[in-house]
C-alpha positions as CSV (number, residue, x, y, z in Angstrom):
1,X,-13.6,14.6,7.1
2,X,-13.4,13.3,10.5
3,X,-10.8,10.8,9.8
4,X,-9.3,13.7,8.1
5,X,-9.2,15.8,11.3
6,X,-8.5,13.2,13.6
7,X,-4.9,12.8,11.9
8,X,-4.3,16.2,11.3
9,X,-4.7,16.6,15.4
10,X,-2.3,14.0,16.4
11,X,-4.8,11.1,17.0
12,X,-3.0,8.6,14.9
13,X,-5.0,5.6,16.8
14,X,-8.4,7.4,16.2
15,X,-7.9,7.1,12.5
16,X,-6.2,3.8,12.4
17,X,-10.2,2.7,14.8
18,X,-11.8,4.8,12.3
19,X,-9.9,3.0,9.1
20,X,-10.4,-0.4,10.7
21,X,-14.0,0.2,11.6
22,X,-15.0,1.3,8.1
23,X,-12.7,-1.7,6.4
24,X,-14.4,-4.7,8.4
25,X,-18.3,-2.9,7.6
26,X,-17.4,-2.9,3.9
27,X,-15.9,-6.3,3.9
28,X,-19.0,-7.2,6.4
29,X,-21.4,-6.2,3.2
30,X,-19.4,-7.7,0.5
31,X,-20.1,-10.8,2.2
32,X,-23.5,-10.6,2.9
33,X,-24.2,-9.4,-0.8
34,X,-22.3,-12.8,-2.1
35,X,-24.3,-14.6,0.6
36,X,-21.0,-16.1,2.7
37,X,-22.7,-14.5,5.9
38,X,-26.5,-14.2,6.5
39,X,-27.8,-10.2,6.5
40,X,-28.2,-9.2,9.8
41,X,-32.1,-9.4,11.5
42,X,-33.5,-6.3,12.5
43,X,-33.8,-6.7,16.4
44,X,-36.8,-4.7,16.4
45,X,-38.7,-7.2,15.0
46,X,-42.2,-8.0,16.8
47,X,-40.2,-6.6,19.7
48,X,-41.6,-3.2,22.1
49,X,-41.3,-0.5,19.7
50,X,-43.5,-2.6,17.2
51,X,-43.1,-4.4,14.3
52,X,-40.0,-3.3,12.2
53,X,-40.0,-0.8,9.2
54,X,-39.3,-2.7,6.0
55,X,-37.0,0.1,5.2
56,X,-34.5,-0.5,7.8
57,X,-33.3,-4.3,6.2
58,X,-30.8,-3.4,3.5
59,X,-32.2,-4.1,-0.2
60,X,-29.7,-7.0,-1.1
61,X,-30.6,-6.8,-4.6
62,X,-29.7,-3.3,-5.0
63,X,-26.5,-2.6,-7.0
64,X,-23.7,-1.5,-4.9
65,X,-22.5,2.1,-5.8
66,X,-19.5,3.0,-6.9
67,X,-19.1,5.1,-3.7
68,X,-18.8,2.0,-1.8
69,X,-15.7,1.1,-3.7
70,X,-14.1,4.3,-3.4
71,X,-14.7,4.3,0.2
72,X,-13.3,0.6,1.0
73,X,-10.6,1.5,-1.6
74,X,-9.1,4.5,0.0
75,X,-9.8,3.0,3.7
76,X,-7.0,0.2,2.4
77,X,-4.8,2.7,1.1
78,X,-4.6,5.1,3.9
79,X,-4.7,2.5,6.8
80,X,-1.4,1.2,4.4
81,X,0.1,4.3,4.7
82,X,-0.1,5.0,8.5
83,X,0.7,1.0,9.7
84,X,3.1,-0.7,7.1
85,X,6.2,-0.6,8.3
86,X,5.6,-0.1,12.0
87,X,5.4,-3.1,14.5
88,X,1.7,-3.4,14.1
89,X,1.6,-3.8,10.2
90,X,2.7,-7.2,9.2
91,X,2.1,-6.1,5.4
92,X,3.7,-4.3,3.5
93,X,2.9,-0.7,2.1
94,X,2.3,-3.0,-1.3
95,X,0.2,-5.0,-0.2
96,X,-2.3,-2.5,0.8
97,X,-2.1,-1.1,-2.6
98,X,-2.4,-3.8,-4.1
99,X,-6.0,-4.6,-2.3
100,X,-6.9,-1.1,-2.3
101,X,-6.2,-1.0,-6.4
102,X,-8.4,-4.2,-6.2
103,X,-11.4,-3.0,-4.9
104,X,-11.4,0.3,-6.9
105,X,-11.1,-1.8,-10.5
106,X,-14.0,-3.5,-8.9
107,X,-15.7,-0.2,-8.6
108,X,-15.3,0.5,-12.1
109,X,-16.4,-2.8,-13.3
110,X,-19.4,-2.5,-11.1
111,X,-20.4,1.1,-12.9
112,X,-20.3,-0.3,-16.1
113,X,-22.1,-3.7,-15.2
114,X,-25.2,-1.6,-13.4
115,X,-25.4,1.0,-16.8
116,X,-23.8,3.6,-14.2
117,X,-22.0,6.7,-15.5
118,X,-18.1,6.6,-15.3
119,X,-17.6,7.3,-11.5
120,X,-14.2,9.8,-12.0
121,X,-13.7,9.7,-8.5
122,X,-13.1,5.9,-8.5
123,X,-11.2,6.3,-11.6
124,X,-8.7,9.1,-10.3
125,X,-8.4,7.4,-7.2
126,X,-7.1,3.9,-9.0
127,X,-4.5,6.3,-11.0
128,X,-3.3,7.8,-7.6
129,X,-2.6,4.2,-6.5
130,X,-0.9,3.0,-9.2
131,X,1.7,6.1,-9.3
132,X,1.8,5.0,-5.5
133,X,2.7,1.7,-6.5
134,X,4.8,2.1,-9.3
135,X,6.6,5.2,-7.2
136,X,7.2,2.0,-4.4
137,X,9.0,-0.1,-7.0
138,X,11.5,2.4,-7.8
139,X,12.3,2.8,-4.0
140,X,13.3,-0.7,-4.0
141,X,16.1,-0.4,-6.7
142,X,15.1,-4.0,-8.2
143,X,16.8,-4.5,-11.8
144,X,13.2,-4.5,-13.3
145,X,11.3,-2.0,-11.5
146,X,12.1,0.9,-13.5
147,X,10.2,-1.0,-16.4
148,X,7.2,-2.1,-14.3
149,X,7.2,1.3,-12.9
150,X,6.8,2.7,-16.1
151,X,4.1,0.0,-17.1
152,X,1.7,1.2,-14.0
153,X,2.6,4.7,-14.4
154,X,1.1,4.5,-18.1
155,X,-1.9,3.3,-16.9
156,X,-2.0,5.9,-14.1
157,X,-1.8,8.5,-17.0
158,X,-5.0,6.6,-18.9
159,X,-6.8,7.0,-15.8
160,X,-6.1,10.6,-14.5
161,X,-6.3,12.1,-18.2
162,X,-10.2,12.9,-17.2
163,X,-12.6,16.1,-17.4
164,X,-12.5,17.7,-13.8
165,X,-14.7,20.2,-15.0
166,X,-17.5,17.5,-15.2
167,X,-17.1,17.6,-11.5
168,X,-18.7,20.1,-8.9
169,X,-16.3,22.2,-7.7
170,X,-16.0,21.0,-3.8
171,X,-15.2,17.7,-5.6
172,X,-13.0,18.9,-7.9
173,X,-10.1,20.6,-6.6
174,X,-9.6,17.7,-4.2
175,X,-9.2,15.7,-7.0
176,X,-7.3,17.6,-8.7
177,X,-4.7,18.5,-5.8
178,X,-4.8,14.6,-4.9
179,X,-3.8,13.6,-8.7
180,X,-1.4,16.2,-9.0
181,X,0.3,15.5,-5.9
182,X,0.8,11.9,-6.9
183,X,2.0,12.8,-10.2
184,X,4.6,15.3,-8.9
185,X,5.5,12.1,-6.3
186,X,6.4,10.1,-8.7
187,X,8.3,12.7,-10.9
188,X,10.7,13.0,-8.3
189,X,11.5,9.0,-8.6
190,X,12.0,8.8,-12.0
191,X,15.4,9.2,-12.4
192,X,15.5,9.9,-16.4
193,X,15.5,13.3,-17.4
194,X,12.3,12.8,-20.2
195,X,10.3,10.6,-17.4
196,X,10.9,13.4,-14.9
197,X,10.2,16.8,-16.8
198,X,7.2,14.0,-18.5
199,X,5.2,13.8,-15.2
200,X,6.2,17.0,-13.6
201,X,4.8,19.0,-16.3
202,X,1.6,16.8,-16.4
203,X,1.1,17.6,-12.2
204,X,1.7,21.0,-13.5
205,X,-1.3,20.8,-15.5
206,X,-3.3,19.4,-12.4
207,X,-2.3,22.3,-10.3
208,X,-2.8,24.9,-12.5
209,X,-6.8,23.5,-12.9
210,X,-7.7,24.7,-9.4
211,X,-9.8,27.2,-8.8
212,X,-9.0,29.6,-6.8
213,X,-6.2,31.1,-4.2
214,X,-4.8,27.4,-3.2
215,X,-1.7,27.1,-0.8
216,X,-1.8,23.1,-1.8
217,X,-1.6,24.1,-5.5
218,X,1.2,26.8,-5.4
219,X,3.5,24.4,-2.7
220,X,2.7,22.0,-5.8
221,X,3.7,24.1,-8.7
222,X,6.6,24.6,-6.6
223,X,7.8,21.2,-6.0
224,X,7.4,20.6,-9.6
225,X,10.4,23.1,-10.1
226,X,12.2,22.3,-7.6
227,X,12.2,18.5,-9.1
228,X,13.7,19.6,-12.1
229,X,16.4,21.9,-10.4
230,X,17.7,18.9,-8.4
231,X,17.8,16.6,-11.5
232,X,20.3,19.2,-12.3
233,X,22.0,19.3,-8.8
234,X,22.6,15.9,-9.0
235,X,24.3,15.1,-12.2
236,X,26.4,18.0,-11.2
237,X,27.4,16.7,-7.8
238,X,28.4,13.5,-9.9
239,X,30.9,15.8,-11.8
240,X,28.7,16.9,-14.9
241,X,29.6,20.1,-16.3
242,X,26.5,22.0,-16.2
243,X,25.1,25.1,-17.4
244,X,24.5,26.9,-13.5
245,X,21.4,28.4,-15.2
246,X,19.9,25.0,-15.5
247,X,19.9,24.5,-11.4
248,X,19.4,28.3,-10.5
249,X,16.1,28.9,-13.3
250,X,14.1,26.6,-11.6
251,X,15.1,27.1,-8.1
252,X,13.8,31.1,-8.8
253,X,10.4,29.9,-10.3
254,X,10.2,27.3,-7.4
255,X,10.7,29.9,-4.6
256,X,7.7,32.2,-6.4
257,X,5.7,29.6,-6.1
258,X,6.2,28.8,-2.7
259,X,6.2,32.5,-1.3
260,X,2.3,32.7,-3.2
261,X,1.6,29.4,-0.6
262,X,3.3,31.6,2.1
263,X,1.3,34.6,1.4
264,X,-1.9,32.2,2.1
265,X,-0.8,30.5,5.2
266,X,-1.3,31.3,8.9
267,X,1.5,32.7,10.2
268,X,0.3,31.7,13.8
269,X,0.5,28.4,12.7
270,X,2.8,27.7,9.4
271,X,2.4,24.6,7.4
272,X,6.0,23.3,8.1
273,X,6.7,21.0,5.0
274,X,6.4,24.6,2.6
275,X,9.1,25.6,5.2
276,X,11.3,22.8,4.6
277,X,11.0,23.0,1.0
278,X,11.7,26.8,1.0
279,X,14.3,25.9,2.9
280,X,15.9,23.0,0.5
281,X,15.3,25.7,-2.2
282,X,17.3,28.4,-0.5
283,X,20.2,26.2,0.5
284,X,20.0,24.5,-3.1
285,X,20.5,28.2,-4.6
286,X,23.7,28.7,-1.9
287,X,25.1,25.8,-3.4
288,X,24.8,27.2,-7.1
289,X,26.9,30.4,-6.2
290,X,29.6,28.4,-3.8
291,X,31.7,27.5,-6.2
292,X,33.0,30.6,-7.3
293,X,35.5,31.8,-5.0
294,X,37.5,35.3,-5.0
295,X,41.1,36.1,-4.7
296,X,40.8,39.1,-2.8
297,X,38.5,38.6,-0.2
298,X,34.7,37.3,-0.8
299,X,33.3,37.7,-4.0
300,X,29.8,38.7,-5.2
301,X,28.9,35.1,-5.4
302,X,30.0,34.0,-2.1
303,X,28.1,36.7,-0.6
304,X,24.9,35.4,-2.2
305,X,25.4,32.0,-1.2
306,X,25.7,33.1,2.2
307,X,22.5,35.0,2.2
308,X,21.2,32.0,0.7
309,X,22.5,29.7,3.7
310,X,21.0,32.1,6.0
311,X,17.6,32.6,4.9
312,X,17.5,28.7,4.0
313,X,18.8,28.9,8.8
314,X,15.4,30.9,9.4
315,X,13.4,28.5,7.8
316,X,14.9,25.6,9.1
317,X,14.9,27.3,12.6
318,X,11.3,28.2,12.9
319,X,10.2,24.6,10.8
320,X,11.6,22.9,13.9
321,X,9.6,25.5,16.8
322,X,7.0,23.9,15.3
323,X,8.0,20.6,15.1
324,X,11.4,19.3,16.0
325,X,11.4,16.5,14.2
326,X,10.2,18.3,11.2
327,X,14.0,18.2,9.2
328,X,15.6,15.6,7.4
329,X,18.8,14.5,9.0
330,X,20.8,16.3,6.4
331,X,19.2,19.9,7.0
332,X,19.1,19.2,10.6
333,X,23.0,18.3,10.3
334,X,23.0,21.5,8.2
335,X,21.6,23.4,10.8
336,X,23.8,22.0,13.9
337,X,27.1,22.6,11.8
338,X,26.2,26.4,10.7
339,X,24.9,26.6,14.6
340,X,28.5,25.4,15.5
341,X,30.3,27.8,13.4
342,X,29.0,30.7,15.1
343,X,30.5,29.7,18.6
């Protein structure tokens, strides 16, 4: 939770201390279990305050919990996420996935060598960072990465296809929302039709599990939709002839979805990614309708892709008071050019 705040307020080098730190301890006990380092000696020892407690050496012969795995797992991951790629991060993204994916099949291993029941949070956690990697590979657009994708991806599925409900609920609908998520993320990089609808109707699934009113859920449920509607968008921008109804179905179930996760958020301080993507979803529906253009004047359907464009403007506008770096440089290009065409 406090790494958790710590990035949510800005601190990016608090968390990248905090994800270090808690790395090195966990490789610093790995070590001393497997005897490459002598435990530490309890400086308290015969000193002023006494002879020492024997509670306070660690018991080396104690099996290491699955928690420990989970922990050093995830530390890997998201210290992967916030330094590959920047000059500070000599490894790549992949690299960090790969250890991360290491130390959780560890984990499990561990479980079942003690006699320990299935840790699900271990397990759901590896699945996560599988789609992560196999979601990677098809970034890269190598000749056999849609294949390997595909490979990990399966064994994502083996390992999410679990019984939340086994789980106490303020465990669970992290999970859940976390496994969804990374479904719906890989979804959107799988550019066959079957693999697409395939995962997005399996984070589907994941959403609709949580309990209660969920912002994170709905924006989920949403992106699942609006995934599909720009499968759609696409083959038709490479010249397919398309039923309309295919793009505009989804991009009406999408936008329900996302004005529930509107209804829950603070309007003092909106979560500006459900902006952008109510945005994308309004601008994607102007696009359906501006095609059709009328010989005496505007026609019905120009008129509603203009009121499309616009609402699609608000969101935009207010995503970046918030944040002005919030748009991808095609809505932000979208936004300059419809700014310019009022002047």
């Amino acid at each position: 939770m406090t790494l958790l705040r710590t990035s949510k307020n800005g601190d990016i080098e608090g968390a990248l201390d905090l994800l270090r730190g808690c790395i090195h301890e966990c490789d610093k006990i790995l070590r001393i279990k497997d005897g490459v380092i002598p435990a530490p000696k309890d400086e308290r020892e015969d000193g002023e305050d006494g002879p020492s407690s024997s509670t306070s050496q660690p018991n080396l012969d104690a099996p290491i919990p699955p928690e420990f795995y989970l922990v050093y797992g995830n530390a890997l991951f998201q210290l992967g996420v916030l330094t590959a790629g920047s000059e500070e991060g000599e490894e790549s993204l992949m690299d960090y996935l790969n250890a991360a994916a290491e130390r959780l099949e560890r984990g499990l291993e561990r479980a079942l060598e003690d006699g320990l029941p299935e840790p699900l949070a271990v397990k759901t956690s590896l699945g996560r960072i599988l789609l992560q990697k196999a979601s990677l590979m098809l970034e890269g657009s190598v000749d056999m990465a849609t294949a390997e994708s595909a490979k990990l991806a399966a064994q994502a599925e083996t390992l999410l296809m679990v019984d939340f409900s086994r789980l106490d609920e303020s465990d669970r609908n992290p999970l859940l929302l976390e496994s969804a998520a990374a479904a719906q993320r890989y979804a959107d990089m799988v550019p066959q039709l079957e693999g697409r609808k395939k995962w997005n109707e399996f984070a589907q699934e994941l959403f609709k599990q949580v309990s209660g009113a969920s912002m994170e859920a709905s924006i989920g449920l949403g992106s699942c939709e609006l995934s599909i509607a720009n499968y759609y968008a696409e083959r038709a921008e490479e010249g397919g002839d398309l039923d309309k109804g295919l793009i505009r179905e989804p991009l009406e179930r999408a936008l329900k979805h996302f004005d529930t996760a509107r209804n829950l958020d603070d309007p003092d301080k909106p979560h500006v990614p459900l902006l952008c993507l109510v945005g994308e979803t309004y601008v994607n529906l102007g696009n359906v309708f501006d095609d059709t253009e009328g010989n005496d004047g505007p026609s019905e359907s120009e008129s509603l892709s203009e009121g499309y464009y616009k609402k699609a403007i608000e969101c935009f506008r207010r995503a970046q008071k918030f944040d002005a770096d919030a748009l991808p440089s095609h809505f932000a290009e979208f936004v300059d050019e419809w700014e310019q065409d009022l002047l």
